[in-house]
C-alpha distance (Angstrom), angle and dihedral (degrees) to the residues before:
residue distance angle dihedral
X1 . . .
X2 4.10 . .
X3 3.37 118.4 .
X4 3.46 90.9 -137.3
X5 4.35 97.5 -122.3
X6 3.27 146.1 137.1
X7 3.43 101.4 -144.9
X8 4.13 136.2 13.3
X9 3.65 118.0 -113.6
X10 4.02 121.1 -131.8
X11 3.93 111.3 -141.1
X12 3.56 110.5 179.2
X13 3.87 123.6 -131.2
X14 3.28 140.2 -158.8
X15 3.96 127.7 -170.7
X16 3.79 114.5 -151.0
X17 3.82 109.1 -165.0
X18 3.59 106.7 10.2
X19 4.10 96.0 -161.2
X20 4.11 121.3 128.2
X21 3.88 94.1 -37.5
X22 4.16 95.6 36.2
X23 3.51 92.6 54.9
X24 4.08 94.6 44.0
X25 4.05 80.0 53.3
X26 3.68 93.4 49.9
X27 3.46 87.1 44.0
X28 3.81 102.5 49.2
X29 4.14 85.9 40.4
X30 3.88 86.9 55.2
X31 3.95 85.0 42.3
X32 3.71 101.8 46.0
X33 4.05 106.5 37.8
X34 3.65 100.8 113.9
X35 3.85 88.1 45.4
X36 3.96 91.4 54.0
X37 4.32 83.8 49.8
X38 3.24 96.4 46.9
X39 3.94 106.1 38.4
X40 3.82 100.3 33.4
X41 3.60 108.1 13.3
X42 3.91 92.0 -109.9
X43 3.70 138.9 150.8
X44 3.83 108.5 -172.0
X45 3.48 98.9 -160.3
X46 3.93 117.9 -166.4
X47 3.91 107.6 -148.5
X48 3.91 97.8 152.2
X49 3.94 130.9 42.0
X50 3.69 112.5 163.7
X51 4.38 129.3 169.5
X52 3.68 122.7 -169.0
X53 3.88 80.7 -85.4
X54 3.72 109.6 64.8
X55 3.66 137.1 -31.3
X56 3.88 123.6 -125.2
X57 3.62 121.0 -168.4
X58 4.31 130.5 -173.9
X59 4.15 91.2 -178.2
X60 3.76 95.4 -179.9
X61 3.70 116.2 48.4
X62 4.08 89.1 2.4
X63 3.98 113.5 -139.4
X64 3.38 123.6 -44.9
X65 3.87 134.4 -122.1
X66 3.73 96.7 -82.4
X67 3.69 99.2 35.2
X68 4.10 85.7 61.4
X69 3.52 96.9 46.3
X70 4.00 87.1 53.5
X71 3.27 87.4 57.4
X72 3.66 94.3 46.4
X73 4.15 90.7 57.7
X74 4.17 92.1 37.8
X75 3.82 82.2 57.6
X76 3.88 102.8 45.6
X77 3.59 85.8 42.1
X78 3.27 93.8 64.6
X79 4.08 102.2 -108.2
X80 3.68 139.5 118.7
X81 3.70 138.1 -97.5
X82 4.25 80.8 -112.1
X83 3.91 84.6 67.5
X84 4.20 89.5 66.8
X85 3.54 110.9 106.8
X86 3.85 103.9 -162.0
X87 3.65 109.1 123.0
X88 3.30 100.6 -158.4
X89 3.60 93.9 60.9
X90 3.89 116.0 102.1
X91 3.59 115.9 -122.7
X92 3.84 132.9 -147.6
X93 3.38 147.9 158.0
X94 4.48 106.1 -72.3
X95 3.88 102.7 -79.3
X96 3.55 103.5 12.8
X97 3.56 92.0 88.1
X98 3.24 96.0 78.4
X99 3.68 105.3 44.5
X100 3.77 91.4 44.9
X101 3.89 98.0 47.4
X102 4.01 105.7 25.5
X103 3.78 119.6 142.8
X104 3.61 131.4 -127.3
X105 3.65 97.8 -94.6
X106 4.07 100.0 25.2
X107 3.83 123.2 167.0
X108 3.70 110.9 -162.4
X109 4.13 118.2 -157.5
X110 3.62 103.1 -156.3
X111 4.47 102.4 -159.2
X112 3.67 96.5 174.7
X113 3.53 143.3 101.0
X114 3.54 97.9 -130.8
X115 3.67 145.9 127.2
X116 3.64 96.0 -170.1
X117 4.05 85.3 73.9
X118 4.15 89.3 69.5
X119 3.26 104.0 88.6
X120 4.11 96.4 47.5
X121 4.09 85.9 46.1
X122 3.91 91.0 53.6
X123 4.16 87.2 40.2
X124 4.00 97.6 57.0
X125 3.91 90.5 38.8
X126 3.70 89.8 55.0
X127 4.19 90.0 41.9
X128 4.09 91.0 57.3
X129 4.25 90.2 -89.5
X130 4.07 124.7 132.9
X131 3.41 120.5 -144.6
X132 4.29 130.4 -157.5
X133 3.66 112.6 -153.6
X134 3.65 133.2 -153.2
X135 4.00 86.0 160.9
X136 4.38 111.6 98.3
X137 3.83 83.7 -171.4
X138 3.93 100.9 87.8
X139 3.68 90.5 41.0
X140 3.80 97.8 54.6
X141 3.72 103.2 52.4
X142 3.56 120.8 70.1
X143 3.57 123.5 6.1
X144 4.34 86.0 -130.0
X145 3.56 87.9 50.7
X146 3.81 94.7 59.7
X147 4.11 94.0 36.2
X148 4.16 85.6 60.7
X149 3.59 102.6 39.5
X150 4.09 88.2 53.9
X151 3.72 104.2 30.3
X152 3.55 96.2 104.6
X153 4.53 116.0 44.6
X154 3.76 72.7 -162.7
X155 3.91 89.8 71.0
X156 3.39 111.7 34.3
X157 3.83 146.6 11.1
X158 4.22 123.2 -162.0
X159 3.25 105.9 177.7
X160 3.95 101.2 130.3
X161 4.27 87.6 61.3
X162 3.48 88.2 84.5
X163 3.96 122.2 40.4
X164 3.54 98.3 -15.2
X165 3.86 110.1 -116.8
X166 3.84 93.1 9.5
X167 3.82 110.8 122.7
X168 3.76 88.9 -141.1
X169 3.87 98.2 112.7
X170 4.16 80.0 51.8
X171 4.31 89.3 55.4
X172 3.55 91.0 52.0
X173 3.50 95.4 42.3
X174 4.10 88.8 54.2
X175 3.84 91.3 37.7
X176 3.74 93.3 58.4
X177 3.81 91.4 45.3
X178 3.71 96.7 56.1
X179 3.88 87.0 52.3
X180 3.33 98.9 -105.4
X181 3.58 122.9 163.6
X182 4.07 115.6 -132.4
X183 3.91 115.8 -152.5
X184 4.02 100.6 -177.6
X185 3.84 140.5 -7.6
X186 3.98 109.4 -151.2
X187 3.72 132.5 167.7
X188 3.56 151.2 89.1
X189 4.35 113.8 -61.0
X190 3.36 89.6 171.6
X191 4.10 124.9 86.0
X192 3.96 91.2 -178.6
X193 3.79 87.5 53.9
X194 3.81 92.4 51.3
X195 3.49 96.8 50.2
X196 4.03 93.1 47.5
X197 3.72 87.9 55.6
X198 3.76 106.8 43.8
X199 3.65 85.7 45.4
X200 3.95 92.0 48.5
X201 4.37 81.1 44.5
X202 3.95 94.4 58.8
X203 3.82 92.9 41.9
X204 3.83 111.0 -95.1
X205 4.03 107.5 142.5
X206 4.09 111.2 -106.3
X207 4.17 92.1 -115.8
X208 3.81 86.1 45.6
X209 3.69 92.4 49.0
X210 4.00 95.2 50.7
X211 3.97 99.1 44.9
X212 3.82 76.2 60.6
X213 3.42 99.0 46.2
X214 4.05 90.8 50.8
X215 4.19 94.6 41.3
X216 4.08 83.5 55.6
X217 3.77 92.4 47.1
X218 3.96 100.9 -119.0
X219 4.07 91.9 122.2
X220 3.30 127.6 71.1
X221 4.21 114.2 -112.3
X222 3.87 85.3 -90.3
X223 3.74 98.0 38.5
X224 4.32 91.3 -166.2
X225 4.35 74.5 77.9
X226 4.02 83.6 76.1
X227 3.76 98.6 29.3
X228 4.20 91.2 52.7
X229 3.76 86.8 64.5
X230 3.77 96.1 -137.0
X231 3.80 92.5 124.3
X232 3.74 98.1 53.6
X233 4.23 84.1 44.5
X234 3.89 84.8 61.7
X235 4.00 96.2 44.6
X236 3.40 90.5 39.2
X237 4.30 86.4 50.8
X238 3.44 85.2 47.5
X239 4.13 96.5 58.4
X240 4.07 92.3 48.5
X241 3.80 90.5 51.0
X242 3.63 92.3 49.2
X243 4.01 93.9 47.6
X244 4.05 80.0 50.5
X245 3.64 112.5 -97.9
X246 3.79 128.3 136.7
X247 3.60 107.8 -127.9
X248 3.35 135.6 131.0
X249 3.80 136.2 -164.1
X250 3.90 95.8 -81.9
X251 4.00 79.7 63.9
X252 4.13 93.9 58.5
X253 3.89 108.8 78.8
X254 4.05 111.5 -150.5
X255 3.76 122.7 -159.6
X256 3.55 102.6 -173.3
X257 3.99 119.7 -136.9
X258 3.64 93.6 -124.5
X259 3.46 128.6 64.2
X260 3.77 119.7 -102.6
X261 4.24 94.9 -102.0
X262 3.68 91.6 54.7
X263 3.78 92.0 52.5
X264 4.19 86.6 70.7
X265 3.20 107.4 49.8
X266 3.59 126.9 106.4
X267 3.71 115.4 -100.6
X268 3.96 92.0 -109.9
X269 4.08 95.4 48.6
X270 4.09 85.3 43.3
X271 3.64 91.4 61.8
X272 3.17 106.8 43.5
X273 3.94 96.4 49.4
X274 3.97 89.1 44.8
X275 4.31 85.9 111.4
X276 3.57 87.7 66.9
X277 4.01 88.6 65.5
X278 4.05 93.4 49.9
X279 4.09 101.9 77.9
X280 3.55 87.3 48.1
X281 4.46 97.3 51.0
X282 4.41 79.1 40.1
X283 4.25 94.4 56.1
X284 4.34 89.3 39.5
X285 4.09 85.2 44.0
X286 3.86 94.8 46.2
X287 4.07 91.9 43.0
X288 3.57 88.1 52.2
X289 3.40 89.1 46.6
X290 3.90 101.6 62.4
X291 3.87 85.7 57.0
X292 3.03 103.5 68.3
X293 4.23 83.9 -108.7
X294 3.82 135.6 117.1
X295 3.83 131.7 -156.8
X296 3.72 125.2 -109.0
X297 3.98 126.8 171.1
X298 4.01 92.9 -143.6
X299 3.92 146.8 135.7
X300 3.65 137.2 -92.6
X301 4.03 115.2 -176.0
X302 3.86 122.7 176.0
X303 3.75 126.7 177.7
X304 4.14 92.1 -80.2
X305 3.76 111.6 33.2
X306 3.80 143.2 -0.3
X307 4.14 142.1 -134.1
X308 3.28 133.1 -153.5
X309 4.11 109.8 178.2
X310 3.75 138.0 115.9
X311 3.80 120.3 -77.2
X312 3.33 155.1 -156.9
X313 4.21 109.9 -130.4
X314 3.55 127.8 172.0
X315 3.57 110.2 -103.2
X316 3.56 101.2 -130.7
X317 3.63 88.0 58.7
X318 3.84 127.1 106.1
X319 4.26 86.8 -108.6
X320 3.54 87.9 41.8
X321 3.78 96.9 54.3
X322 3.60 89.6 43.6
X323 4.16 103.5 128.5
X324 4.27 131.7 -161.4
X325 3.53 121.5 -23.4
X326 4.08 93.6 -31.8
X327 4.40 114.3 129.5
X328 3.44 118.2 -129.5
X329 4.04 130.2 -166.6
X330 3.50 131.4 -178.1
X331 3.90 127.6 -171.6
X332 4.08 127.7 -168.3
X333 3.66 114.3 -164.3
X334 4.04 141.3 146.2
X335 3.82 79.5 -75.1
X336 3.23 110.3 42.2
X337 3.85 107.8 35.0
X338 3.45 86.7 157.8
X339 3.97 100.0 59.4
X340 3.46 117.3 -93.3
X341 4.23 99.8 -137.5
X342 3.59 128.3 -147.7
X343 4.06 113.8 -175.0
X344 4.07 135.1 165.4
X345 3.22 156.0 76.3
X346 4.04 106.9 -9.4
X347 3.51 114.2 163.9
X348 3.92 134.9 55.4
X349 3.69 145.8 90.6
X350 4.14 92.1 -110.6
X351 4.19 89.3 35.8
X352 3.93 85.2 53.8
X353 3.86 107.2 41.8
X354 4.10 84.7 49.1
X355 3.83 84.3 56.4
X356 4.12 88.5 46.0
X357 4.01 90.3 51.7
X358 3.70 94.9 50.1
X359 3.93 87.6 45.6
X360 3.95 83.0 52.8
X361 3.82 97.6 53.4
X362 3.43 95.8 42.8
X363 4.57 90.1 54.3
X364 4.05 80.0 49.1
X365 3.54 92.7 64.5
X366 3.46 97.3 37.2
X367 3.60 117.0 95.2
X368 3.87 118.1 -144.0
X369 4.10 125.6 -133.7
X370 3.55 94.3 -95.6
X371 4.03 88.1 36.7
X372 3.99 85.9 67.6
X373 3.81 98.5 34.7
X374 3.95 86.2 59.6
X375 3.79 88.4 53.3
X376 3.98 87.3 51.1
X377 3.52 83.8 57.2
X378 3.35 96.7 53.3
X379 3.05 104.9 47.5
X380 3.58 93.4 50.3
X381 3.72 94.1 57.7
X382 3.93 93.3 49.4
């Protein structure tokens, strides 16, 4: 499809953390240019790649083809951005790059999981940059924090934080401005925790059901990160602070699915006494079972507080029909008071850097505050 222009727009990027998801970015940026021409009129232009490492920077024609696929294979291999050979490339220390050599117009894709990139976020917002995050961390901290970075939709979008490529962040966004009035936020944010469960549902043992789980990649290295809970507690912060409450993480109660021994042992010993968990899951599945119910390890979030704990849900219901490693979120309001329901795919590298690139059109077309305050001017001396 033709975008119908004259003329193709450069919009300068830079990729902050360029691990699983940064280099499926690069990649699909690499991939994608002549569809970004042709179908919006856009040159994504990558001027600034930086990993905890080094930054490197090209600020006026960016890097070309070759220079981001070496970066690509340094990264998978294991290396650092010091390992790039082009001279021409400016060099600093890790984030610096970006705050040092940003362009009028800059969209920064923050990939990490990092708190250290805060204060460069907050710095380019302030300086008239936008940022796309894939990083929870600067949203989960303080409450200020979060109000500054997404203030302005003109400024930056965070929509792959929650459930990857799931437009949820984008609902609430349009719920709260058409003045609707959100009651609760429920559902499962956590693709490893969906595929545990369903497994557990159709008989698979829980240790069983894990070792799988880790051999296809859906756990982190130490899988107890997922079963703990803590990462759906910061998704599931994320989603009440976006629908416009003031909570914070002391607010968001987590039951952990394991019981409190397993939680410290060493990763080795865990593993290996993971059977002694399964008759336990087995008698809680079967129970639930007989009532008509099935068990989910989800999130409930209402305007004051916040749970994230295993439960019992119908099985007929949306959560209880919930299947593999898909996301599912649900959200009651004045509006909806039949939930509105939001379900896929929400996890992966490729599911999350196609989330990022929609973020990044969208900030192209946006115009900023003093974007539209030029075109007043403008148009008041034509």
């Amino acid at each position: 499809m033709s975008s119908g222009r004259d003329s193709t727009r450069v919009v300068p990027v830079a990729v902050i953390g360029p691990g699983r998801v940064g280099r499926e970015l690069l990649h699909r940026l690499i991939k994608d240019d002549a569809y970004y021409r042709s179908r919006y009129g856009l040159e994504f232009r990558v001027t600034s790649v930086c990993d905890s490492t080094q930054g490197i920077s090209r600020p006026v024609d960016g890097f070309r083809k070759e220079d981001l696929e070496s970066i690509i294979a340094i990264k998978r291999e294991g290396g650092s951005l010091t390992d790039f050979s082009r001279e021409s490339a400016i060099r600093t220390p890790s984030f610096e790059s970006i705050a040092q050599q940003a362009e009028p117009g800059l969209i920064a894709i923050d990939c990490t999981a990092s708190e250290e990139t805060t204060p460069l976020l907050l710095k380019l917002i302030k300086t008239g940059g936008r940022v796309v995050l894939a990083n929870k961390k600067p949203l989960v901290g303080e409450l200020s924090v979060f109000k500054q970075l997404t203030a302005s939709p003109a400024a930056c979008r965070w929509e792959t934080t929650v459930a990857s490529c799931l437009p949820i962040i984008s609902i609430l966004n349009r719920m709260t401005a058409s003045g609707d009035h959100i009651a609760s936020i429920s559902g499962v944010l956590s693709g490893t925790m969906s595929y545990l469960m369903t497994q557990i549902e159709q008989g698979e043992r829980f240790s069983e059901s894990l070792q799988r789980a880790m051999k296809l990649g859906y756990t982190e290295p130490d899988p107890r990160e997922d079963l703990l809970g803590h990462d759906q507690a910061r998704k599931a912060l994320i989603l009440a602070r976006t629908a416009g409450w003031d909570l914070d993480l002391s607010k968001i109660k987590v039951v952990p699915l394991l019981p409190g021994p397993f939680c410290e042992l060493g990763r080795a010993e865990f593993l290996q006494r993971l059977p002694e968990l399964d008759r336990g899951f087995l008698e809680k599945t079967r129970e639930c079972g007989q009532e008509g119910a099935v068990l989910r390890h989800g999130v409930e979030i209402t305007p004051d507080r916040g749970t994230v704990e295993l439960m019992e849900v119908a099985s007929q219901s949306p959560i209880g029909r919930l299947l593999n490693n898909n996301n599912l979120v649900q959200v009651e309001s004045r509006t909806f008071s039949n939930p509105l329901v939001v379900q896929g795919r929400g996890a992966g590298a490729a599911a999350t850097a196609a989330g990022n690139l929609s973020d990044l059109v969208e900030l192209a077309f946006t115009r900023s505050e003093d974007q539209l305050q030029e075109q007043d001017r403008q148009g008041k001396n034509a």
